[in-house]
C-alpha positions in Angstrom: -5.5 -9.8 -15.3 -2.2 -7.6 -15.2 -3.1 -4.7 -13.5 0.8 -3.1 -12.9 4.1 -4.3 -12.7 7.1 -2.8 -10.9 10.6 -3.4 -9.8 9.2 -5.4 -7.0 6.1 -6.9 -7.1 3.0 -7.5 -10.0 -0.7 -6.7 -8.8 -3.3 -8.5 -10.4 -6.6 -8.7 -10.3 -8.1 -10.9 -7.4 -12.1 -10.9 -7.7 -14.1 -8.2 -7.1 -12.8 -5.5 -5.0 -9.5 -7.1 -4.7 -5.9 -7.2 -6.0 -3.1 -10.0 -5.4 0.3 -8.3 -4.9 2.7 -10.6 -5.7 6.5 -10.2 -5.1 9.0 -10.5 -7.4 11.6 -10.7 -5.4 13.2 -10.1 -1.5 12.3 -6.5 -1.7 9.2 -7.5 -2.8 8.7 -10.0 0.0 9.7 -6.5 2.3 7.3 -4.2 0.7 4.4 -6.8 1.2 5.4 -7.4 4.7 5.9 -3.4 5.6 1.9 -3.3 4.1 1.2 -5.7 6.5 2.3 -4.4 9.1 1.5 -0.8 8.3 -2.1 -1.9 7.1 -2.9 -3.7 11.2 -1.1 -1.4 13.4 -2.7 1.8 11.7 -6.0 1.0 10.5 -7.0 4.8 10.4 -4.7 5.6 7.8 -6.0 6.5 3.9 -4.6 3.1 2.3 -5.6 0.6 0.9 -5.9 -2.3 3.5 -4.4 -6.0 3.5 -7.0 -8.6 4.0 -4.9 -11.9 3.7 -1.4 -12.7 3.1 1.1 -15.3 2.5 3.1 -16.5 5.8 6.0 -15.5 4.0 5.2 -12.6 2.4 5.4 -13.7 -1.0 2.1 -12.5 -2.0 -0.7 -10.4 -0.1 -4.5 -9.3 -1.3 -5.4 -6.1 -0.6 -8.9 -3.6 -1.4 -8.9 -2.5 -4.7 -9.3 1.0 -5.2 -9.9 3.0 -8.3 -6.8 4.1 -10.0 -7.3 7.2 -12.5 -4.3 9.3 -14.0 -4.8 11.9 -11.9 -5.8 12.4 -8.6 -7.1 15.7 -7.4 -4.6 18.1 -6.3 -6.7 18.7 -2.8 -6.7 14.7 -2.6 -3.6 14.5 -2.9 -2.7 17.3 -0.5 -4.6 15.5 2.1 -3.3 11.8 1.9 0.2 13.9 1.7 -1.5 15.5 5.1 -2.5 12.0 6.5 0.4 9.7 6.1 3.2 12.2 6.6 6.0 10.6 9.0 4.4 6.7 7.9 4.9 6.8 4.1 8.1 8.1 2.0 7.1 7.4 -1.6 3.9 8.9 -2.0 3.1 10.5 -5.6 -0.1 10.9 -8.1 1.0 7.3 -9.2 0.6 5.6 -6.1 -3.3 6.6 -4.8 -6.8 6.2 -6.0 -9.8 5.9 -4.7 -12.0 3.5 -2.3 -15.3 4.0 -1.7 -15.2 7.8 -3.3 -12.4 8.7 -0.9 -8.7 9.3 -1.7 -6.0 6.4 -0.2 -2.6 5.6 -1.1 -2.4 1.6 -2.8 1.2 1.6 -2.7 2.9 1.8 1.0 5.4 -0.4 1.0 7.9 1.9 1.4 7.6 3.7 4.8 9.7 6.4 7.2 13.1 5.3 8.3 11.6 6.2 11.6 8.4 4.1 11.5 10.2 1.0 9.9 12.1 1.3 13.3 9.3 1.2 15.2 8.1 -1.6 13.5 10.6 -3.8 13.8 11.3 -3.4 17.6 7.2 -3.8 17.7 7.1 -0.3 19.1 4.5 1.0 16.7 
């Protein structure tokens, strides 16, 4: 089942508790491998994290969390809070919940700073 589609990548359904992000293209491929990344060198962090993935990015399955229309403004304040200086396109749209707690399903695109780190394996 079709659970969203954008300009990069469709997330469906993958069993329960799960979701399949498939890319739809090379920034696709890039937003599933910046998860990647993101998701095992901060495993602190309010997301959503990725429990297997392609070799080549193409697609990665991630925790599921509960999407409503709108998130709390306190909720949203904190992940805001949280992932300041690791996440650049964080918006209502792009969190739910896991587990009753607020987390951000959509960080594949990250701080000019921390995709720096990333890619000289600093962070």
């Amino acid at each position: 089942m079709v659970l969203g589609e954008g300009t990069t990548r469709l997330v469906l359904s993958h069993g329960r508790g799960r979701v399949i992000k498939v890319s739809l293209n090379e920034d696709g491929i890039a937003a599933n491998r910046t998860e990647c990344q993101v998701s095992a060198k901060f495993p602190e962090l309010p997301i959503t994290h990725v429990l297997e993935h392609d070799i080549h990015f193409r697609w990665v399955v991630a925790e599921r969390a509960n999407i409503t229309r709108i998130i709390k403004e306190a909720d949203l304040l904190y992940l805001m809070d949280q992932v300041s200086g690791y996440i650049e396109d964080l918006w209502s749209g792009n969190c739910g919940y896991l587990r009753g707690s607020p987390v951000v399903i959509d960080y594949g695109s990250i701080s000019k700073s921390l995709s720096k780190q990333l890619s000289n394996g600093n962070a």
